[in-house]
PyMOL Python script that loads the backbone (N, CA, C, O; Angstrom):
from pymol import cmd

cmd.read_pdbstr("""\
ATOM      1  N   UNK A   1       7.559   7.792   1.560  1.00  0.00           N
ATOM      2  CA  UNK A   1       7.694   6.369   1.323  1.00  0.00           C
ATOM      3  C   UNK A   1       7.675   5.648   2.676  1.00  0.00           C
ATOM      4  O   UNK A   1       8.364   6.160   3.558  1.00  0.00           O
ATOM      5  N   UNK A   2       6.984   4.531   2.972  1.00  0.00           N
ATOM      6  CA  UNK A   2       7.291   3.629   3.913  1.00  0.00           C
ATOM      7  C   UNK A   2       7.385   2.551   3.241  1.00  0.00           C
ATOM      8  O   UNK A   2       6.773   2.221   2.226  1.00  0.00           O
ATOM      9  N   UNK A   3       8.416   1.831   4.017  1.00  0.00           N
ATOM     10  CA  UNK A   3       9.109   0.192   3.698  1.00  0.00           C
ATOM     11  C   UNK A   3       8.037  -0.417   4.385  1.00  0.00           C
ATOM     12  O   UNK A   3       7.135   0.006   5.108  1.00  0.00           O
ATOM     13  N   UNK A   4       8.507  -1.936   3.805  1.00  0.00           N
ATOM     14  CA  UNK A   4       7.797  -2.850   4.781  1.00  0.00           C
ATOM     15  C   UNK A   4       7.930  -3.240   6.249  1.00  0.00           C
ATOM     16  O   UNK A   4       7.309  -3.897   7.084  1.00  0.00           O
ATOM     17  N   UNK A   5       8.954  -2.572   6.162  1.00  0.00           N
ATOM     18  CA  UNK A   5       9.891  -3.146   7.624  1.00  0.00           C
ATOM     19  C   UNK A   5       9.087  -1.938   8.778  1.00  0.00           C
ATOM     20  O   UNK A   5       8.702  -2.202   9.917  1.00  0.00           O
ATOM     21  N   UNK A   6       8.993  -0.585   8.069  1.00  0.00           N
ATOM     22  CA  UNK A   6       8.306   0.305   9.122  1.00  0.00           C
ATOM     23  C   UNK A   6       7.391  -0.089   8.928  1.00  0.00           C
ATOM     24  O   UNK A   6       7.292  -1.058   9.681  1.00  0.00           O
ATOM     25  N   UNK A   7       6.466   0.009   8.315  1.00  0.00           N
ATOM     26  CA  UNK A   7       5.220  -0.757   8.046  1.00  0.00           C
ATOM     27  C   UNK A   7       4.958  -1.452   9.851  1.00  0.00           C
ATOM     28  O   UNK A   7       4.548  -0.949  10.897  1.00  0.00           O
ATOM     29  N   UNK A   8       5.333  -2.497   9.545  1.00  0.00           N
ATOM     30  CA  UNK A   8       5.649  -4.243  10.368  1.00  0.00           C
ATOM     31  C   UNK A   8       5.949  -3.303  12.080  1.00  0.00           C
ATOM     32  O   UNK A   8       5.246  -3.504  13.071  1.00  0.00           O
ATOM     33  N   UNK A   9       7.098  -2.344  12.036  1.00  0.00           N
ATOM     34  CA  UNK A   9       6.757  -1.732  13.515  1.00  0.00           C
ATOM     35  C   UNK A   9       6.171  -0.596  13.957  1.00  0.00           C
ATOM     36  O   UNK A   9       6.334  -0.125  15.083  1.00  0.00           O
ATOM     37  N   UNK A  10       5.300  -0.015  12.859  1.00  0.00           N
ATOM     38  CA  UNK A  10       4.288   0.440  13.278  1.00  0.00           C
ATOM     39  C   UNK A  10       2.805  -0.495  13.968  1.00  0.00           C
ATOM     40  O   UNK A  10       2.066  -0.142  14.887  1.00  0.00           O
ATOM     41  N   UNK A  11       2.768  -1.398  13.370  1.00  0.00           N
ATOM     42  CA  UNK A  11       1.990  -2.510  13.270  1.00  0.00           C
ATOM     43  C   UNK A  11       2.017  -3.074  14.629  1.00  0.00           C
ATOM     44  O   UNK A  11       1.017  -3.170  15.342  1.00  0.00           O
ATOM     45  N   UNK A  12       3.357  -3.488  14.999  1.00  0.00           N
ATOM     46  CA  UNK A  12       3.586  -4.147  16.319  1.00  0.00           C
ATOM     47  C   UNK A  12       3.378  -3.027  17.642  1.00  0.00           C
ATOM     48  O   UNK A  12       2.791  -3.377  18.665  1.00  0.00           O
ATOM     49  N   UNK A  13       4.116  -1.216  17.407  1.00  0.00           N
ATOM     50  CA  UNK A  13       3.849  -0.688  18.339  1.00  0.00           C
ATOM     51  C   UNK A  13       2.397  -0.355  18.740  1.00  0.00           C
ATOM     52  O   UNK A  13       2.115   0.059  19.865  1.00  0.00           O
ATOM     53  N   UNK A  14       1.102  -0.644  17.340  1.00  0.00           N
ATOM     54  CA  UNK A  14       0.049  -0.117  17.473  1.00  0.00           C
ATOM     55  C   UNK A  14      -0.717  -1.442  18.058  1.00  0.00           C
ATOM     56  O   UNK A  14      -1.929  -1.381  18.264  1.00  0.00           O
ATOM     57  N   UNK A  15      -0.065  -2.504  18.291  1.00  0.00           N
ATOM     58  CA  UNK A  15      -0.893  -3.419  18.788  1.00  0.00           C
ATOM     59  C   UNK A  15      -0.107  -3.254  20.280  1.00  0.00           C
ATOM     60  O   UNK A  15      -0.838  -3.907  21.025  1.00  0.00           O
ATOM     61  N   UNK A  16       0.825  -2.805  20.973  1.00  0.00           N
ATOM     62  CA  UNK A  16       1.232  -2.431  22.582  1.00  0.00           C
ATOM     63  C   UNK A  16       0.082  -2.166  23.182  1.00  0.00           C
ATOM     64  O   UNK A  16      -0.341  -2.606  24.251  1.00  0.00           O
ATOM     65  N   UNK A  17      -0.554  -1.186  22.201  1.00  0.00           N
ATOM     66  CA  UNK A  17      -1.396   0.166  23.095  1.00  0.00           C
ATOM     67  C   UNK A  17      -2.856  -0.667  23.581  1.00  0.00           C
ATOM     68  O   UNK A  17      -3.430  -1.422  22.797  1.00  0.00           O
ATOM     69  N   UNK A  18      -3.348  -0.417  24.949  1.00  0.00           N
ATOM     70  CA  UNK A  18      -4.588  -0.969  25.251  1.00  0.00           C
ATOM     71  C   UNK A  18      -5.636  -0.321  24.535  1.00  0.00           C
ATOM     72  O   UNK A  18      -6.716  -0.622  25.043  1.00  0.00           O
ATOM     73  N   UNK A  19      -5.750   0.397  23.624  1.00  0.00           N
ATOM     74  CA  UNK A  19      -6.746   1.212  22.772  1.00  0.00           C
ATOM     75  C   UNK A  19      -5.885   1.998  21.675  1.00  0.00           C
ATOM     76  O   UNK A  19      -4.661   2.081  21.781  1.00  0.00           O
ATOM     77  N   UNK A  20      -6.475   2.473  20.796  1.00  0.00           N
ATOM     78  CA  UNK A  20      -5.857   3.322  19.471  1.00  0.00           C
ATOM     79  C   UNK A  20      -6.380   4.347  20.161  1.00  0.00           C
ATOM     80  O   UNK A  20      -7.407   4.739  19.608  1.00  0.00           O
ATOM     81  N   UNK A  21      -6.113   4.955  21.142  1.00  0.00           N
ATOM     82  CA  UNK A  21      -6.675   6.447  21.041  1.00  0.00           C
ATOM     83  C   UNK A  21      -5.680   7.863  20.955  1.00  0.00           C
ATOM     84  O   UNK A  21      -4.507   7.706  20.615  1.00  0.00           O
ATOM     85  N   UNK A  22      -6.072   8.929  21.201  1.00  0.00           N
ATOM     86  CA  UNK A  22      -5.500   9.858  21.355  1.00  0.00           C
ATOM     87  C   UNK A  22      -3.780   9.585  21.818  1.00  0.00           C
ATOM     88  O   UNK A  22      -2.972   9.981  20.978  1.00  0.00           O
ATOM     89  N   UNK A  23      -3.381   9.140  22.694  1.00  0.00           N
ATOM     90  CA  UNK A  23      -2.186   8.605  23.534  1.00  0.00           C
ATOM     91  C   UNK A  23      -1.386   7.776  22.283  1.00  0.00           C
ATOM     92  O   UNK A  23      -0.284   7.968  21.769  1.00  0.00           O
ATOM     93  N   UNK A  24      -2.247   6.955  22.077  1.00  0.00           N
ATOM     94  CA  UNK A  24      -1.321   6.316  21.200  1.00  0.00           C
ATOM     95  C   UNK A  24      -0.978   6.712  19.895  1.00  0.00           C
ATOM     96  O   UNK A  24       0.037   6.283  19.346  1.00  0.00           O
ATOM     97  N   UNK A  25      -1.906   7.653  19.259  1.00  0.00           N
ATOM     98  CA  UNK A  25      -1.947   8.452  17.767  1.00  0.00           C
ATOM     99  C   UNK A  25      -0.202   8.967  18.581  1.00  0.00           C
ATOM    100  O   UNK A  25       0.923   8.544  18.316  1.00  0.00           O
ATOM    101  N   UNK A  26      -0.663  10.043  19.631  1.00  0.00           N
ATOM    102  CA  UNK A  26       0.278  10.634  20.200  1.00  0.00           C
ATOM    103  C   UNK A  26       2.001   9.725  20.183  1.00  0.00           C
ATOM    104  O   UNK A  26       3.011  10.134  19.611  1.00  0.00           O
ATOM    105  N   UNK A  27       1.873   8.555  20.924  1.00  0.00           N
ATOM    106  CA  UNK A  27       2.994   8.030  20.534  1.00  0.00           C
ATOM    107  C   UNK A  27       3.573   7.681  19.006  1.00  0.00           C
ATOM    108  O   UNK A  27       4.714   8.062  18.748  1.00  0.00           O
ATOM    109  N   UNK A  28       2.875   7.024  18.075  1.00  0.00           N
ATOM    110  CA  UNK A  28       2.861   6.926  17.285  1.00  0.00           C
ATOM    111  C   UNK A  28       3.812   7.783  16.432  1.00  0.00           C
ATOM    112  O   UNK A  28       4.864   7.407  15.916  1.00  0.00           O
ATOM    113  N   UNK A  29       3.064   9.409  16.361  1.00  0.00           N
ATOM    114  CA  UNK A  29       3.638  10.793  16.044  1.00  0.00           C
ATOM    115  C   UNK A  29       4.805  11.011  16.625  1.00  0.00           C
ATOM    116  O   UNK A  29       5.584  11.337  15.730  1.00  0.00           O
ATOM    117  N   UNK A  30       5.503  11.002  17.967  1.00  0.00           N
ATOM    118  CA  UNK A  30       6.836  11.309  18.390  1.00  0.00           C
ATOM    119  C   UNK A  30       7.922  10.001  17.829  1.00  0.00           C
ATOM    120  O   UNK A  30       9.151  10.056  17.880  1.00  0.00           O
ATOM    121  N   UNK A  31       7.215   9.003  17.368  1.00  0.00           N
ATOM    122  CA  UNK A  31       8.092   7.799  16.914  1.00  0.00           C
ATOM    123  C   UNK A  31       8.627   8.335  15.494  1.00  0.00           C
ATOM    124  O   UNK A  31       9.764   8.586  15.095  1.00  0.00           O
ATOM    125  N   UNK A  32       7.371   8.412  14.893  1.00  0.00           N
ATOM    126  CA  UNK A  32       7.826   8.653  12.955  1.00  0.00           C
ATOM    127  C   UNK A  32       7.414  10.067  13.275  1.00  0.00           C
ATOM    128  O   UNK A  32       6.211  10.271  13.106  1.00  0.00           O
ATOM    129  N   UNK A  33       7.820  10.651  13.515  1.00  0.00           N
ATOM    130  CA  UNK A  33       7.258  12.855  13.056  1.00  0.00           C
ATOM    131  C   UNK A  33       6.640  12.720  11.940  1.00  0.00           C
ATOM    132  O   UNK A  33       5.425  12.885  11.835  1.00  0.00           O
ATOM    133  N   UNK A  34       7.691  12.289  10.633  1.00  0.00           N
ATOM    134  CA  UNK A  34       7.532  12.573   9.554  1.00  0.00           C
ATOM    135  C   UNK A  34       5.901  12.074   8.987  1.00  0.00           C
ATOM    136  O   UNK A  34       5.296  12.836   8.233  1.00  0.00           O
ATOM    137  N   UNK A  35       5.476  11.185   9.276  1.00  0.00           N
ATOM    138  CA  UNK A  35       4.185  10.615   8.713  1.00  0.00           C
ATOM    139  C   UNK A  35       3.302  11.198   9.844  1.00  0.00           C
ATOM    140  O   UNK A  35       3.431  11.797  10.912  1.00  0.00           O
ATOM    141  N   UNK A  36       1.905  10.478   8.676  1.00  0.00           N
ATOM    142  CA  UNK A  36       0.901  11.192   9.373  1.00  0.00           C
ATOM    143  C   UNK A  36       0.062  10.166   9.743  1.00  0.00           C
ATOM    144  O   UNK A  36      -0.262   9.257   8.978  1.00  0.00           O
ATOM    145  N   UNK A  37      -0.432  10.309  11.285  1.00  0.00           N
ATOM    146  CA  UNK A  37      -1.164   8.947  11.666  1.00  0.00           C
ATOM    147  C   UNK A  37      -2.636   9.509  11.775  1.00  0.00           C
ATOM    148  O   UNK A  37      -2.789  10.674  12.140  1.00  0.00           O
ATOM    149  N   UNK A  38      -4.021   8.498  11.387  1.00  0.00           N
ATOM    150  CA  UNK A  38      -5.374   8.949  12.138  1.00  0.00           C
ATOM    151  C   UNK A  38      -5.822   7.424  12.593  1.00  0.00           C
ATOM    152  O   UNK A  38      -5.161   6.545  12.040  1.00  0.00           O
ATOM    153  N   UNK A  39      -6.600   7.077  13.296  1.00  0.00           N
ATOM    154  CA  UNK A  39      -7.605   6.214  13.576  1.00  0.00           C
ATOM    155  C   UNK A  39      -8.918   6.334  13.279  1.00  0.00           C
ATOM    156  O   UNK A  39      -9.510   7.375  13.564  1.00  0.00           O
ATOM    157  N   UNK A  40      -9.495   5.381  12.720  1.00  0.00           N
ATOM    158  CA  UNK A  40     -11.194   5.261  12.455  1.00  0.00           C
ATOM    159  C   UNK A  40     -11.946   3.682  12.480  1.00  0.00           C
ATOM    160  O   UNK A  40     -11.130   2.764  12.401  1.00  0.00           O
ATOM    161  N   UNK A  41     -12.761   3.451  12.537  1.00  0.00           N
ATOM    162  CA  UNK A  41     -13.120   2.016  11.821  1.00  0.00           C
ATOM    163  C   UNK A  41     -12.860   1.520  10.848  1.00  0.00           C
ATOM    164  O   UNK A  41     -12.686   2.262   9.881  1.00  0.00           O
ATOM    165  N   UNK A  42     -12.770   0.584  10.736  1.00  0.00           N
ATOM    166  CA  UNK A  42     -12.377  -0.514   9.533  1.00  0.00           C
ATOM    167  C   UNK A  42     -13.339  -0.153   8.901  1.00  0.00           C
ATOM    168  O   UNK A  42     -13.035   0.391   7.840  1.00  0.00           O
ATOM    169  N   UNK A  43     -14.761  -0.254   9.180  1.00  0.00           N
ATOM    170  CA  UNK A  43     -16.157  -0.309   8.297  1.00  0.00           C
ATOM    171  C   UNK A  43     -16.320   1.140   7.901  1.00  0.00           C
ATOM    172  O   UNK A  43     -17.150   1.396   7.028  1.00  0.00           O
ATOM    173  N   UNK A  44     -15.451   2.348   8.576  1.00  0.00           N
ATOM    174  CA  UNK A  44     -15.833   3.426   7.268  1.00  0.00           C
ATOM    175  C   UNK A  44     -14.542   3.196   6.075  1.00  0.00           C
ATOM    176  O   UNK A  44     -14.668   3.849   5.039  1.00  0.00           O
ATOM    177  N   UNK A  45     -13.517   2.436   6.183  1.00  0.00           N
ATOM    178  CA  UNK A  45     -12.851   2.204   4.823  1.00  0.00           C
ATOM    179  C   UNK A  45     -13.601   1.753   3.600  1.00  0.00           C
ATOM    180  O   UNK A  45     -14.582   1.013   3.680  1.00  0.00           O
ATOM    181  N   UNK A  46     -13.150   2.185   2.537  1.00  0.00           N
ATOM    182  CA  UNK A  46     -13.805   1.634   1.260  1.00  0.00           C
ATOM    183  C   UNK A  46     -13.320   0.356   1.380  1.00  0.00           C
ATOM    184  O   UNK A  46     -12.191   0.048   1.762  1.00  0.00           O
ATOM    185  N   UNK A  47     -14.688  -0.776   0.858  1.00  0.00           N
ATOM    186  CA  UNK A  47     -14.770  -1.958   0.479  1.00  0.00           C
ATOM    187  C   UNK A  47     -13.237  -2.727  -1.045  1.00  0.00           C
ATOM    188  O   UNK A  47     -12.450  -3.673  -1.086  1.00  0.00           O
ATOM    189  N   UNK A  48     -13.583  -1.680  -1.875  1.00  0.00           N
ATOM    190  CA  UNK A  48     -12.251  -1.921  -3.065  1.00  0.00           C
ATOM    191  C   UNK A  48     -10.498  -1.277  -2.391  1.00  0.00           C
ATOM    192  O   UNK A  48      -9.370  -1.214  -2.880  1.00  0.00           O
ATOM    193  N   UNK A  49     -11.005  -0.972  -1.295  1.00  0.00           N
ATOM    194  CA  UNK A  49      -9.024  -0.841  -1.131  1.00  0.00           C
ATOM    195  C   UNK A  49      -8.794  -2.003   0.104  1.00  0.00           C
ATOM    196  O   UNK A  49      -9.555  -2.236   1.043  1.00  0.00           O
ATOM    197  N   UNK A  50      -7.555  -2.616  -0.199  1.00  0.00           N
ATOM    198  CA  UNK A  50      -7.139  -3.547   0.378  1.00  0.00           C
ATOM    199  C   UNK A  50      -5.790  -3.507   1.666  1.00  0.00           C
ATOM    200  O   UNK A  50      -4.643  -3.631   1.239  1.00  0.00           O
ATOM    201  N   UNK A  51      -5.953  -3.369   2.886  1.00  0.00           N
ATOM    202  CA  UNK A  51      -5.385  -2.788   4.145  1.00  0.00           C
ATOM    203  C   UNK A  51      -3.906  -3.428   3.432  1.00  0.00           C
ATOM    204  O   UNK A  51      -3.786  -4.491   2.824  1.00  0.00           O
ATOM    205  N   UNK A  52      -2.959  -2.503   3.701  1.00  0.00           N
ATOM    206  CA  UNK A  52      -1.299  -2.688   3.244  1.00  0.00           C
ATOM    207  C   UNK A  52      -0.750  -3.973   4.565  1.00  0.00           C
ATOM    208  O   UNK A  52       0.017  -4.919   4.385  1.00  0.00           O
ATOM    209  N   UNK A  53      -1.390  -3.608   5.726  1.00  0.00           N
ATOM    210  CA  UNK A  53      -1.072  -4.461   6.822  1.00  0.00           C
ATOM    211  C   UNK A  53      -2.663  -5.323   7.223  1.00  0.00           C
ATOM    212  O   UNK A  53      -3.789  -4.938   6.907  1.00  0.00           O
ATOM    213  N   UNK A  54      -2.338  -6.424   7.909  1.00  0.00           N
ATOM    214  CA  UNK A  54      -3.795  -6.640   8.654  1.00  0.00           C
ATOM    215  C   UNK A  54      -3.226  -7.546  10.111  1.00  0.00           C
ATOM    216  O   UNK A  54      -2.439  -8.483  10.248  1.00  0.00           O
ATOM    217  N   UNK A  55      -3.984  -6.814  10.977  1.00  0.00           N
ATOM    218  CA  UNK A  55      -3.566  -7.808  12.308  1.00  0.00           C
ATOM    219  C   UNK A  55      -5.263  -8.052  12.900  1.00  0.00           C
ATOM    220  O   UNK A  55      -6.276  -7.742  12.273  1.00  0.00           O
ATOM    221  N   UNK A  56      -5.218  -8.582  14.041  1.00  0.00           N
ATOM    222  CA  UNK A  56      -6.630  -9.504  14.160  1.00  0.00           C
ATOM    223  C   UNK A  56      -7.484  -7.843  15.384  1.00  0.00           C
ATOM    224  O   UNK A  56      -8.593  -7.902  15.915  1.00  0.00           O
ATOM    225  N   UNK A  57      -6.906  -7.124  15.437  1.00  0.00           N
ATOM    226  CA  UNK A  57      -7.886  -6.065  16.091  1.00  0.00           C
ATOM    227  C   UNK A  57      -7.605  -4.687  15.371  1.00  0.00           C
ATOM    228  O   UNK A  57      -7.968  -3.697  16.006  1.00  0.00           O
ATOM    229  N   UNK A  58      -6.944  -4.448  13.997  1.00  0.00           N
ATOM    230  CA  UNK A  58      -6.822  -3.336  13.307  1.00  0.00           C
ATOM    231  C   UNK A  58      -5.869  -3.652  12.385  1.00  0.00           C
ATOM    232  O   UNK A  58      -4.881  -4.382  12.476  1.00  0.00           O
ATOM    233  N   UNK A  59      -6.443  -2.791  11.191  1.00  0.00           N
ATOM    234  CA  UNK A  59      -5.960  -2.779   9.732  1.00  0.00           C
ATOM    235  C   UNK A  59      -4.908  -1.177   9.524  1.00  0.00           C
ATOM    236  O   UNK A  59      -5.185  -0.026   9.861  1.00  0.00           O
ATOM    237  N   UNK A  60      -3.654  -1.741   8.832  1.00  0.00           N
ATOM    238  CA  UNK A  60      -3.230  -0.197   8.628  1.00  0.00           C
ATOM    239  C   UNK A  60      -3.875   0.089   6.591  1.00  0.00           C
ATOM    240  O   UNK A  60      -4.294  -0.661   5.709  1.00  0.00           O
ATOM    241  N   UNK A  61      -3.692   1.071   6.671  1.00  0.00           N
ATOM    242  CA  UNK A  61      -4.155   1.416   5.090  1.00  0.00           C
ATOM    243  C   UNK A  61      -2.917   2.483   4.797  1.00  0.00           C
ATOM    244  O   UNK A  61      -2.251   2.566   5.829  1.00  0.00           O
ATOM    245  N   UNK A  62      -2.436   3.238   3.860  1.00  0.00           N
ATOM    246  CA  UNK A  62      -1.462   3.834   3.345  1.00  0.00           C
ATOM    247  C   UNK A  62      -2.096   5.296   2.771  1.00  0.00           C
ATOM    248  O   UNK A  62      -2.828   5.398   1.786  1.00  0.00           O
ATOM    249  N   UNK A  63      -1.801   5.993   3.318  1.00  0.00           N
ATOM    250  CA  UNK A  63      -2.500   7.033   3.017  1.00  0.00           C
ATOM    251  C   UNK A  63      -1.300   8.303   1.823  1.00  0.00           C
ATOM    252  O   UNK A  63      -0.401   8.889   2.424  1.00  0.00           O
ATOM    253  N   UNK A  64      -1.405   8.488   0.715  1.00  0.00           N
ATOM    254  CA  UNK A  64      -0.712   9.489  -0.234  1.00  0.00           C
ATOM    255  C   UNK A  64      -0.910  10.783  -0.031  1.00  0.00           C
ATOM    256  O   UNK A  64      -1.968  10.963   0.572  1.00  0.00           O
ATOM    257  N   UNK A  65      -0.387  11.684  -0.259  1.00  0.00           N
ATOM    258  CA  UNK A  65      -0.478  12.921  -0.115  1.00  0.00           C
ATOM    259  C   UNK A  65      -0.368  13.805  -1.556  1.00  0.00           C
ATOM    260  O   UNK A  65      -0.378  15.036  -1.589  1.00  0.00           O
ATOM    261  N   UNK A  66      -0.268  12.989  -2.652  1.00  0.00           N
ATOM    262  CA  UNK A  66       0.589  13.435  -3.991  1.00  0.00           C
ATOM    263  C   UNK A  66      -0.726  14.444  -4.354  1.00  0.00           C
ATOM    264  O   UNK A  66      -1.790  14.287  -3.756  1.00  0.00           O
ATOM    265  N   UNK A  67      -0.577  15.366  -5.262  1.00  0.00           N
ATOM    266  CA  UNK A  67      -1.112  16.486  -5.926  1.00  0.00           C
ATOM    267  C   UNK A  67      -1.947  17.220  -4.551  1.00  0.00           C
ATOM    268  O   UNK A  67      -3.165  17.371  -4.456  1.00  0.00           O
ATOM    269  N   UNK A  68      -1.196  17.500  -3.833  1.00  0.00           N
ATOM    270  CA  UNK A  68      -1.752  18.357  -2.351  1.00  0.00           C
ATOM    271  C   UNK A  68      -3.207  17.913  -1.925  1.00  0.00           C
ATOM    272  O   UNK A  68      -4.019  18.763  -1.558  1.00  0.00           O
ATOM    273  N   UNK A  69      -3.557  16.447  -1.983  1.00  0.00           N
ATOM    274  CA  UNK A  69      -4.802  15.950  -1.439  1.00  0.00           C
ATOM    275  C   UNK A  69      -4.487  14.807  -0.652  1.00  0.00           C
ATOM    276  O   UNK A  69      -3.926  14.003  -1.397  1.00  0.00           O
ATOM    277  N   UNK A  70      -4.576  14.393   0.411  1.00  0.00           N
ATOM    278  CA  UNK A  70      -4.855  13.241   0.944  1.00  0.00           C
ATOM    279  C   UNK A  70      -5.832  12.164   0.070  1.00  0.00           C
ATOM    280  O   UNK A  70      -6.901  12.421  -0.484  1.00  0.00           O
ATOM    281  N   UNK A  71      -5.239  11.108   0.122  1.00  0.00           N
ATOM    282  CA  UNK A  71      -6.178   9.721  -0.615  1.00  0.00           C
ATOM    283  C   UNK A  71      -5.528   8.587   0.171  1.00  0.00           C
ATOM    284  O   UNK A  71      -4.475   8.842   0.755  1.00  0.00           O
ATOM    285  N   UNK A  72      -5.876   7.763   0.222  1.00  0.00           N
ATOM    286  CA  UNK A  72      -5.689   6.061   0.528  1.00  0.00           C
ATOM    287  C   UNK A  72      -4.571   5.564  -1.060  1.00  0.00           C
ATOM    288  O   UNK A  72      -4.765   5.879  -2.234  1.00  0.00           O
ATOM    289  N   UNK A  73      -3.617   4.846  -0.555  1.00  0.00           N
ATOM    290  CA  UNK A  73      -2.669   4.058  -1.422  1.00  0.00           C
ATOM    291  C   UNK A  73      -2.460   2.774  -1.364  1.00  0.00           C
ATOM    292  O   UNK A  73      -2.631   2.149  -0.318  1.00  0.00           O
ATOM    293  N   UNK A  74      -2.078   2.236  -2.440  1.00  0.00           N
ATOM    294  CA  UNK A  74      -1.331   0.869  -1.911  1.00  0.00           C
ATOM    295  C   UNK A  74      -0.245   1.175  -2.448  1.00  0.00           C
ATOM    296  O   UNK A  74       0.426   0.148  -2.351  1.00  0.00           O
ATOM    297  N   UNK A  75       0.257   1.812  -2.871  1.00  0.00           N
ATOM    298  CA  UNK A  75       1.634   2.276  -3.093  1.00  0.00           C
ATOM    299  C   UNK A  75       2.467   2.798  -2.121  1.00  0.00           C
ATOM    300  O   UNK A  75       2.440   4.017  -1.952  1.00  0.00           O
ATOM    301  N   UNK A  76       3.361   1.965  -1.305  1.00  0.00           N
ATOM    302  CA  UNK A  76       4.067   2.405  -0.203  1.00  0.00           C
ATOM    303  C   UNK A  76       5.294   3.625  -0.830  1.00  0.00           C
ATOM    304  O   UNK A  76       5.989   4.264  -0.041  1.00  0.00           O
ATOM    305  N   UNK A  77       5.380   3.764  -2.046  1.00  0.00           N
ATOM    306  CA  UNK A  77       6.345   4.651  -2.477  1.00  0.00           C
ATOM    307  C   UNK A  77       5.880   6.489  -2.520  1.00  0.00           C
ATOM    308  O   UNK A  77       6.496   7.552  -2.603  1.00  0.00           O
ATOM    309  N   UNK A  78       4.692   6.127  -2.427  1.00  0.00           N
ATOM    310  CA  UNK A  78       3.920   7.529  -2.676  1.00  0.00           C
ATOM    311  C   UNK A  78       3.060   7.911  -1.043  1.00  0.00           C
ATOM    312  O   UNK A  78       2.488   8.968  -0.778  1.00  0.00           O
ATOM    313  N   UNK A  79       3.230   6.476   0.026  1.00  0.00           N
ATOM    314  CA  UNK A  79       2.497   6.807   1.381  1.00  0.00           C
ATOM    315  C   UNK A  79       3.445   8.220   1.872  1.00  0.00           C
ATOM    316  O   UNK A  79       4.465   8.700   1.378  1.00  0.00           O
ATOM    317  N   UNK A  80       2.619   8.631   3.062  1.00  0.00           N
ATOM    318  CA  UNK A  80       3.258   9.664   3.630  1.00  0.00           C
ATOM    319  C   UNK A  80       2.415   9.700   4.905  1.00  0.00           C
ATOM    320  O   UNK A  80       2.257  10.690   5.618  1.00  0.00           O
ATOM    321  N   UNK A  81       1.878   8.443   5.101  1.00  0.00           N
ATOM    322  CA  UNK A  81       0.946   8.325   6.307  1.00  0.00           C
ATOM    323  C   UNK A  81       0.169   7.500   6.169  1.00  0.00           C
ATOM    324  O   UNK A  81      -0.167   7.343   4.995  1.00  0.00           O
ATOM    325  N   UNK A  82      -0.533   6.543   7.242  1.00  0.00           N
ATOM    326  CA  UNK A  82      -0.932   5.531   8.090  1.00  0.00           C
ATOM    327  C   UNK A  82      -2.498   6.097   8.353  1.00  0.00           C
ATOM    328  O   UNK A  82      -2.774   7.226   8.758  1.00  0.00           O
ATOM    329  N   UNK A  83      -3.145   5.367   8.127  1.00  0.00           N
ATOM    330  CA  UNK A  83      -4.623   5.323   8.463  1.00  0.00           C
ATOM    331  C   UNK A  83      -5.049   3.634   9.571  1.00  0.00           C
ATOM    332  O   UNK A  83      -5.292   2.613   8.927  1.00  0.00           O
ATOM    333  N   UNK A  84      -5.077   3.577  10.857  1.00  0.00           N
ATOM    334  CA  UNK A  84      -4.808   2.742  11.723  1.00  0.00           C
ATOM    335  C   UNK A  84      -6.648   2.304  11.953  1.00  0.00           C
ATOM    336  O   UNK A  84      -7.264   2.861  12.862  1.00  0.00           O
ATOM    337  N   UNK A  85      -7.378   1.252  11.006  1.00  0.00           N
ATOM    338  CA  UNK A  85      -8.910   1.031  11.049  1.00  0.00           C
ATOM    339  C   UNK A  85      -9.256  -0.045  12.161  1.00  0.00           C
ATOM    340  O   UNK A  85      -9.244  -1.264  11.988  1.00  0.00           O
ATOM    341  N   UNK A  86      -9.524   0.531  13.167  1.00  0.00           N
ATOM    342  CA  UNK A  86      -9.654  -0.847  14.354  1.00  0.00           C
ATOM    343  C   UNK A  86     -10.909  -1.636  13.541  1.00  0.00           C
ATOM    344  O   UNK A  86     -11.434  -1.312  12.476  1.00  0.00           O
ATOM    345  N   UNK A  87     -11.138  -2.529  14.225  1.00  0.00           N
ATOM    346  CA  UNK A  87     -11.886  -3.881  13.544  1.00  0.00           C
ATOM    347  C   UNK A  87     -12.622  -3.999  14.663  1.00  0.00           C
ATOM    348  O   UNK A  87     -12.309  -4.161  15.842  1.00  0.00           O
ATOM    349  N   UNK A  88     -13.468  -3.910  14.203  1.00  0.00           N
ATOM    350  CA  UNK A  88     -14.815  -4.133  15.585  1.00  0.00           C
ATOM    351  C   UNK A  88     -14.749  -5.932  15.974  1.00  0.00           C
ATOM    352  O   UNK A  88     -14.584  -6.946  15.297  1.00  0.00           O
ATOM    353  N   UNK A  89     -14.975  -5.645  17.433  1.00  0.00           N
ATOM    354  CA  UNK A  89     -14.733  -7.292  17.873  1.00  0.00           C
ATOM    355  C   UNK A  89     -16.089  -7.704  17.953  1.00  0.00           C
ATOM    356  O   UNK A  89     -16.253  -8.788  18.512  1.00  0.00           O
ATOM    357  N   UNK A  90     -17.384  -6.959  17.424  1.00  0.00           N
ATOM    358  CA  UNK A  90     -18.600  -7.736  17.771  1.00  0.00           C
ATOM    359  C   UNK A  90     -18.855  -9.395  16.636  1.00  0.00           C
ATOM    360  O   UNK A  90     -19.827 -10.127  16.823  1.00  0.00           O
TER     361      UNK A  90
END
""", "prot")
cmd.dss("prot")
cmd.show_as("cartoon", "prot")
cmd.util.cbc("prot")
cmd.orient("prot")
């Protein structure tokens, strides 16, 4: 499960970082252990799911883990990890 409130400082620590990369996945991971963080583009997310967070240089999405598969959620009760979609600035 993530609240809104982690949600909101994941959100804020992932906008610190001068890039989403490796370093920051890395911080990210020693902050929450428990969840699971990746980075990708916004534009490989599916068009019908709607980002749980949105800030103006990356989207978080909610990622489930239920019946031993990874999927995308909007159900923060069933997240168990963060999918962090930077947003292309072109």
């Amino acid at each position: 499960m993530i609240v809104a409130e982690t949600l909101e400082k994941i959100a804020n620590a992932a906008a610190s970082f001068g890039d989403l990369n490796d370093g920051a996945l890395a911080s990210l991971k020693q902050t929450w252990p428990d969840l699971r963080f990746t980075v990708c583009s916004d534009d490989d997310m599916p068009a019908r799911m709607s980002p749980a967070l949105r800030r103006e240089r990356f989207s978080l999405y909610l990622v489930s883990g239920s019946e031993h598969c990874l999927s995308l959620t909007d159900d923060p009760l069933q997240a168990i990890g963060v999918v962090l979609a930077e947003v292309d600035e072109a």
